[in-house]
N, C-alpha and C positions, 0 to 999 in steps of 0.2 A: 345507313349506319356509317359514321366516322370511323376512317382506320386506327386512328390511335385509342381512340373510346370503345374500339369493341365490346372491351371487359365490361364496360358499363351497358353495354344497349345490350349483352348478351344477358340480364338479368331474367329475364323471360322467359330465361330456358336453364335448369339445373342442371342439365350434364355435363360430366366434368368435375362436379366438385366432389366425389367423395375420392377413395385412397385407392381405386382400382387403377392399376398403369394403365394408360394407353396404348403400348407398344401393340398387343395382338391386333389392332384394329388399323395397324397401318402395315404399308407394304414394304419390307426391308429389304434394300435390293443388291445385291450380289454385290462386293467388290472386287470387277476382275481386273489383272493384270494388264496395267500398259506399259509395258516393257517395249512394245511395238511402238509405240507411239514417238513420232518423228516430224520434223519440222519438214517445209516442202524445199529449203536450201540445205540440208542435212547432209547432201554429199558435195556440197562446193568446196572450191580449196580456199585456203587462205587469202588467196589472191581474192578470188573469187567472191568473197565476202568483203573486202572492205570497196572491191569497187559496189558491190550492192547495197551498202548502205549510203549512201551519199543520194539516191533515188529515191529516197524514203520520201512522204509528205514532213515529216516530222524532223527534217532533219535541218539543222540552222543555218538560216540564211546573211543572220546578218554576224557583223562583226562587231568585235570589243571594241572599247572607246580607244583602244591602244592600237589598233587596228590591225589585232589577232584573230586569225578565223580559228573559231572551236573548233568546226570541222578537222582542223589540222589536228587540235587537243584529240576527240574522240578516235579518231582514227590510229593515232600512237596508242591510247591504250585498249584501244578493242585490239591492234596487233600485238601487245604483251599477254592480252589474254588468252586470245587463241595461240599465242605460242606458249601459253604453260597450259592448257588443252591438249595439244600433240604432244606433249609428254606423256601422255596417256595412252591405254591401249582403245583402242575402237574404232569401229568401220566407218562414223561418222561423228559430227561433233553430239550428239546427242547422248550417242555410247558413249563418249569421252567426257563430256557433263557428267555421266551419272557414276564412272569410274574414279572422277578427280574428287567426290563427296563432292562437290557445289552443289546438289539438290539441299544437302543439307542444313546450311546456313552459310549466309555469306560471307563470314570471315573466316572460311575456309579458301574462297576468291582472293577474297584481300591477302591473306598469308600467303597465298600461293605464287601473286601474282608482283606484290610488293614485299616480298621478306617482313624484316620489321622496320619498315617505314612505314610509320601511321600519323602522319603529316595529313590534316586536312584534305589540302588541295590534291592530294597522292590519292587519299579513300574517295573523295566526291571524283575525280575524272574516273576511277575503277567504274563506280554506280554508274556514270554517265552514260559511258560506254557497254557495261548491264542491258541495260533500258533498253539501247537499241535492237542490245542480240537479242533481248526475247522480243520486242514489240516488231522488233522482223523476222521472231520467229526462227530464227537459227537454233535457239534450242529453247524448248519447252519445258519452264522450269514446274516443280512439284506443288501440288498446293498448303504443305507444310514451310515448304521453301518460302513462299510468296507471304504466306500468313506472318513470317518472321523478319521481311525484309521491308514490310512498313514504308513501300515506298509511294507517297499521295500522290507524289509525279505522273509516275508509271502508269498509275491505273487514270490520270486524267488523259494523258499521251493516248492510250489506250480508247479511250472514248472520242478524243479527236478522229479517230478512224472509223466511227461509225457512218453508216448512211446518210446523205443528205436529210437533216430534220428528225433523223431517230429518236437522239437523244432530247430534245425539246420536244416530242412527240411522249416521250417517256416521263418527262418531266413533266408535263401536262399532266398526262393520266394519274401521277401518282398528288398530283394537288387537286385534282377533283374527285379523287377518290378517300380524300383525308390523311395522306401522307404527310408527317411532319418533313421541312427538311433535312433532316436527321436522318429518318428512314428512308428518304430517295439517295440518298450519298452511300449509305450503307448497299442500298440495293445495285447501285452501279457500282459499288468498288467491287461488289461479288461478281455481275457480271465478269468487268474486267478482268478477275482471276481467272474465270474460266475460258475466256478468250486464249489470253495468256498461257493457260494451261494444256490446253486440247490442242491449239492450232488453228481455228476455225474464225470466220466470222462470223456477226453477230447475228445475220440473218440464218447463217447454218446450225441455230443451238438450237437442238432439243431436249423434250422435257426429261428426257432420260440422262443428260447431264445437271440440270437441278438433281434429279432423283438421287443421280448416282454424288457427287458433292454432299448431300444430305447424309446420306448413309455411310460417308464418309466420316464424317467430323462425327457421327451418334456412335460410331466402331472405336472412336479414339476419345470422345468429351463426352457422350451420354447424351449430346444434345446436340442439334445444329446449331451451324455457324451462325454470327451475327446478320441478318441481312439478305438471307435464305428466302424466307418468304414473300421479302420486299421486291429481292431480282424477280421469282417467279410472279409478281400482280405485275413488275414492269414489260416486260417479256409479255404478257399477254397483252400489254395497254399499248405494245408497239407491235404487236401481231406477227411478233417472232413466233410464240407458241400457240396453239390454235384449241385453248379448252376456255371453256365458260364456267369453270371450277378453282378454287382456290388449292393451294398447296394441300390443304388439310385434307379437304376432299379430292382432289385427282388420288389421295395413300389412300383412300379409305377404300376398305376393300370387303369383300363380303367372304361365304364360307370357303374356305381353301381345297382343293381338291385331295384326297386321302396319299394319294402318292407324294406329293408336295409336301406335306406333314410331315409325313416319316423320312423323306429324305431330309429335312431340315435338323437331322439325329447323324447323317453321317453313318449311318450300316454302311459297314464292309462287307457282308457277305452277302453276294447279292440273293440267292436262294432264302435266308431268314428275312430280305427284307421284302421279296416277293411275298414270301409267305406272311408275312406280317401288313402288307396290303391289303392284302384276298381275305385274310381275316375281319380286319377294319373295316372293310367294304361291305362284310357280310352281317357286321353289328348295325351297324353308321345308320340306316333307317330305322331300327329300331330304339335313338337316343336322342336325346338333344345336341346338338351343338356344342353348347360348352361342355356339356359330360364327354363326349364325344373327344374332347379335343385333351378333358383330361387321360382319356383310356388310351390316345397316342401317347403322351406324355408318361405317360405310365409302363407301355409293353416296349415304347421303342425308343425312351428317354434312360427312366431309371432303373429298364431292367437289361434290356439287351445292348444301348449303347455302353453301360456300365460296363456289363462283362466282356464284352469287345475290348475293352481301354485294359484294363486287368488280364483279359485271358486272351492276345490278338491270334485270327486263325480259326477259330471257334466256328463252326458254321452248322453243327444240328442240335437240333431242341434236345435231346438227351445228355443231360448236362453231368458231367461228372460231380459226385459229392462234395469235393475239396471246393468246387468252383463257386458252385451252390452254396458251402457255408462261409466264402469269403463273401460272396453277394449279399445273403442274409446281414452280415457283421455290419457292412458296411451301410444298408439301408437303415440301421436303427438310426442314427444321427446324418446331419447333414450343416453344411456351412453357411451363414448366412451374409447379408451384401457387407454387413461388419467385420468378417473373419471370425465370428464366432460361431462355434461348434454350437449345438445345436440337439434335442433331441427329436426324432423325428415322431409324430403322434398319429402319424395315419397309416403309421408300416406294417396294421396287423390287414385295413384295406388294403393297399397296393398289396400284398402279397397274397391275399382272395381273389384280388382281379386276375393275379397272375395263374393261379391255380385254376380260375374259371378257363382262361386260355386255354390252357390242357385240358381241362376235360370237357370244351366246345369240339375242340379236335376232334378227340377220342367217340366223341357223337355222332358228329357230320359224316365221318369216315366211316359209319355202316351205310351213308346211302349217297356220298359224294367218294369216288376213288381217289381224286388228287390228294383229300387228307390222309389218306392209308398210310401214306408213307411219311407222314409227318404224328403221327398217332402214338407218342410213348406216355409212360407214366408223369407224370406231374411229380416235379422236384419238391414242390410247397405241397406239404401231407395236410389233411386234417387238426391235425395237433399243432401247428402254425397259427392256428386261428385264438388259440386258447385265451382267452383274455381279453378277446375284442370287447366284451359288453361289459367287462371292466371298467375297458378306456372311455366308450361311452359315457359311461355315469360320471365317472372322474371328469371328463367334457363337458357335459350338463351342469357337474356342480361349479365350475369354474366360473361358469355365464353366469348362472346363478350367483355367484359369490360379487363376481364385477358389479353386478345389476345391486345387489343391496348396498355394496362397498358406494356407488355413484350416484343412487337413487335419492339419498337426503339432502344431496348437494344440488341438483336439479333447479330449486329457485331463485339459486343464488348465480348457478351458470346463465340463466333466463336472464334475469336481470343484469348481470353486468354483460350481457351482451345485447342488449336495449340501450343498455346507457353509454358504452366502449359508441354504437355506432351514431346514437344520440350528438356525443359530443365531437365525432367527426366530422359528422355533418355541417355542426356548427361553425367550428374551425373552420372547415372548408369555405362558407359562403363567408364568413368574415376574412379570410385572405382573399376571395375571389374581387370582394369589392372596395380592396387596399392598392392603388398604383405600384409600380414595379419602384424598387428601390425606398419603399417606407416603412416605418416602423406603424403598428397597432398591438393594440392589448386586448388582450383576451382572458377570459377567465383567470383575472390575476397573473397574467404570466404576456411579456411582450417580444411578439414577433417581428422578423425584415421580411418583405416580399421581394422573392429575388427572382430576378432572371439570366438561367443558365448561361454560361458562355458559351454555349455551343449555339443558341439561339439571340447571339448578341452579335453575330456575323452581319455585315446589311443585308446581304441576299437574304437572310433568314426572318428579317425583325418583320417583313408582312406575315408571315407564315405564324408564327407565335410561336409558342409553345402549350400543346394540350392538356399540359399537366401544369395542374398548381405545387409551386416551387415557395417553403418558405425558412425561414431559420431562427432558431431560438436567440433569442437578445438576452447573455448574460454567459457563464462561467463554459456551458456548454459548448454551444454556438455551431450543434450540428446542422445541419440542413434536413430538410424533410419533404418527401415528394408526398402531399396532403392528398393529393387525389388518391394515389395508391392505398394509402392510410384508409381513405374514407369505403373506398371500392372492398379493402379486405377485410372491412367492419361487419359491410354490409353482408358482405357474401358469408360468414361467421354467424350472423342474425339468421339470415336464409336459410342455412341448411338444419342449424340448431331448433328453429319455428318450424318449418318440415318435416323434420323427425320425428318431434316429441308431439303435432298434432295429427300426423298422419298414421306415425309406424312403420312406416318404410322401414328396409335392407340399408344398408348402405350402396349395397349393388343395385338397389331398384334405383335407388336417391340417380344415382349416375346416368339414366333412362329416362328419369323426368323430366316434364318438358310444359308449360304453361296448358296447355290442352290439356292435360290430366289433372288439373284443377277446378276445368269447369264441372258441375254436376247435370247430368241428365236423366230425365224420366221420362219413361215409355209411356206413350197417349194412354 
C-alpha cells in the first residue's frame, strides 16, 4: 500500500467512517513537566561558550568575498545575547532562557537583544547566532518556540549532524514506502525539533518522545502536529525506534485497567477513590466494556469528580442535603463542545446507576465487612426515578419521528450519491490523462492541470505528486485536489450502500471490515 494513497487502498475496510471519536482507542500520554530539562553546556560561563562554539562541525569556515570571517559576525552577537541572558535570574543559561520569556517567541530575543533596531542585517546575525545556541545545545528551546520560529535552516543544520548515512537511509525508506517528498521534509523537520528540544541525539530518541510531542499538540490543537507520523515511519526505516507497528497502532491500546480509569477523574480523596475501585472491580466482570467504561464515567466523572470541584474536602458517601441538591441541579443540563447549554436526557439513568451504588454497598456489607463502614443511606430516593419511562417513550418517539421525517428522501440521497461519486470519477481520469500545465474540458466546464509548487522543486519532480491537482478555467479559478474529491465521494457511496442494505449501528458501521461481508454456510 502507497503512503500517500492509504485512503484509497483502505477501502476494504469501513472502520472509521462513522461519527464515533477515536480518542478512547488510543493511549494519551501524560504531559510531565521539563522544568529539569537542560542542555549538557548549561553551566559554562560566557567565556566558555563562545570558545565552544567555533568547534562545532557546523560552524563557517570560509570567508566573505570582502574577506570577513562570519565567525567574527556570530560570535559578537551570540556575546550580546548571552549578555542580555545574565540580566536574568538563574543557575544556568537554560533558567535564564526561560526567565527572559525567549521560549516564547523570538522577538522577545530580538527586543531584548537589539532595542529597537530592526535593520535586517541586525535580526538575521541575532538568528544566526540563535542557531548556533540551540544546535549546540546551550539552551533547549520549547516546542511552541520552535513551531513559531519557522527557521528551515536550523532544522537542516540540524540534520547535517546526523549519523553517517541516516539521513539518506531515511530518505530511502520513506521513498519506498510511498512517501511524497513532502511528507519526508515534514517528517525530518519534526525530527529536528525534537532534537532541538530534548537535547539528545538522533540515535537516542525514543518512541516515548514521538508519544509524548503527540499528546502534546492534541492538549493544545486537538490534533497532531504536521509530520508526526512521517517522523515515527522515519525513525523506524533508520532503526532509531525498534516497533514493526505504525503510530496508529503502537496508541492503540486495549481494556485499561479499573484503577487507571478512575484516576483519569482526578479523586482527591483518596479513601472514595479506593472505594470506588473495589466497587468497579466488583461490577467490571459482570459488563461489558463499553458499559463498563460508562459506569466509571458516571460514579467517578459526573458524580463524585463533580461534587469534589463544588464541595473540596468531601471524603464520605454520606452526603449532606444541600450538596446533593446542588449535584442534582447541576446534572439536569450540561455544555456541549459549542458552549451550548444543553439538556441533559439520561439524568434520570445516571442517577439510578448512582443509587444502585448505594444499595450494592448496603448488600455486600452483610457478608463482606470492608463495606460496613462504607454502608449509608442512598442520597437518590426512589422518587428520582419518576419519569424515566416518560423520557423513554418521548426517546422512542423522536427516532421515530427522524425515521419518517428522512425515510421519503432516501432515493433521492441513493441517487445523488451514485452520481456525486459517478462524476468524480470521471473527472478524475479525465485530469489524470491531461499533461501537467493544460487546459481540457469536461462536462462543459474547462479545466488546468496543475502541478503544485511544492512538487515543482527538482529534487521533487521524480517523486510527483500522488494527488491529482486541477483548477477551474474561468471567473472562479479555485484549485481543486480531485483525488480527495473522488476518495470522499466514494467513501459517502460506501457507508450510505452499507447502511441502508445491511442495517448496521453506526457503531457497528465503524467495526466493519471486508470479511464481514463475505457469507458462509455450515456444510
Amino acid at each position: 500500500m502507497s503512503y500517500a494513497g492509504g485512503r484509497r487502498a483502505n477501502r476494504t475496510r469501513l472502520a472509521g467512517t462513522g461519527t464515533t471519536p477515536p480518542r478512547p482507542l488510543f493511549v494519551e500520554h501524560d504531559l510531565k513537566a521539563d522544568k529539569n530539562r537542560v542542555g549538557p553546556h548549561d553551566q559554562h560561563t560566557r567565556d566558555e561558550v563562545l570558545a565552544l562554539l567555533p568547534a562545532s562541525p557546523l560552524w563557517p569556515r570560509n570567508k566573505y568575498r570582502r574577506g570577513l570571517d562570519p565567525g567574527v559576525r556570530i560570535l559578537a552577537f551570540t556575546g550580546r545575547i548571552l549578555d542580555w541572558l545574565e540580566t536574568h535570574p538563574g543557575d544556568g543559561w537554560q533558567a535564564r532562557w526561560h526567565a527572559a520569556g525567549a521560549d516564547r517567541d523570538k522577538e522577545i530575543v530580538h527586543t531584548g537583544v537589539l532595542g529597537d533596531d530592526r535593520r535586517d542585517s541586525q535580526r538575521n546575525g541575532v538568528i544566526s547566532s540563535m542557531n548556533h545556541l540551540m544546535v549546540n545545545r546551550i539552551v533547549l528551546p520549547g516546542y511552541g518556540f520552535l513551531r513559531g520560529y519557522k527557521a528551515t535552516l536550523l532544522f537542516k543544520n540540524v540534520q547535517q549532524l546526523f549519523p553517517d548515512g541516516k539521513l539518506e537511509q531515511m530518505r530511502r525508506y520513506g521513498a519506498d514506502v510511498g512517501m511524497t517528498a513532502r511528507h519526508i521534509d515534514e517528517g525530518l523537520r519534526l525530527i529536528s525539533s525534537i532534537i532541538l528540544h530534548i537535547g539528545r541525539d538522533l540515535d537516542q530518541l525514543t518512541a516515548e518522545d514521538i508519544f509524548y510531542l503527540r499528546a502534546r499538540a492534541r492538549r493544545e490543537n486537538g490534533e497532531a502536529y504536521v509530520g508526526t507520523h512521517s517522523a515515527w515511519d522515519l525513525l523506524r526505516g533508520a532503526s532509531v525506534i525498534q516497533s514493526k507497528d505504525t503510530l496508529k497502532d503502537a496508541l492503540r491500546h486495549g481494556q485499561r485497567p479499573t484503577a487507571e480509569l478512575v484516576d483519569s477523574y482526578n479523586i482527591q480523596s483518596t479513601q472514595i477513590r479506593n472505594v470506588l475501585v473495589r466497587y468497579l472491580e466488583e461490577r467490571r466482570p459482570g459488563v461489558d466494556y463499553g458499559t463498563f467504561r460508562g459506569l466509571v464515567s458516571e460514579l467517578a466523572g459526573l458524580f463524585w469528580a463533580d461534587i469534589e470541584t463544588h464541595h473540596p474536602g468531601i471524603d464520605t458517601l454520606r452526603i449532606p442535603d444541600d450538596v446533593i441538591d446542588g449535584w442534582k441541579q447541576r446534572l439536569m443540563t450540561y455544555t456541549d463542545k459549542s458552549g451550548r447549554v444543553r439538556e441533559r436526557r439520561s439524568r434520570i439513568d445516571v442517577m439510578m446507576r448512582i443509587r444502585g451504588f448505594y444499595l450494592d454497598i448496603q448488600e455486600w456489607a452483610h457478608e463482606d465487612p470492608y463495606w460496613a463502614q462504607w454502608a449509608v443511606p442512598s442520597p437518590i430516593t426512589r422518587g428520582d426515578g419518576a419519569g424515566n419511562q416518560k423520557m423513554v417513550k418521548q426517546t422512542t418517539a423522536r427516532m421515530h419521528q427522524r425515521v419518517r421525517e428522512r425515510l421519503p428522501h432516501l432515493p433521492l440521497l441513493v441517487e445523488t450519491a451514485e452520481r456525486v461519486r459517478r462524476e468524480a470519477v470521471a473527472l478524475l481520469d479525465a485530469a489524470r490523462a491531461t499533461p501537467f500545465n493544460e487546459v481540457f474540458e469536461h462536462d462543459g466546464k474547462r479545466y488546468l492541470r496543475v502541478l503544485p509548487a511544492v512538487n515543482q522543486v527538482p529534487s521533487r519532480l521524480d517523486h510527483g505528486s500522488p494527488h491529482v491537482y486541477i483548477k477551474e478555467v474561468g471567473s472562479t479559478g479555485r484549485r481543486i485536489n480531485q483525488s480527495v474529491v473522488e476518495d470522499d465521494a466514494f467513501w459517502a457511496w460506501a457507508v450510505i450502500e452499507t447502511l441502508r442494505h445491511t442495517g448496521v449501528r453506526a457503531e457497528e458501521l465503524t467495526e466493519l471490515t471486508h470479511l464481514a461481508l463475505v457469507s458462509y454456510k455450515l456444510p
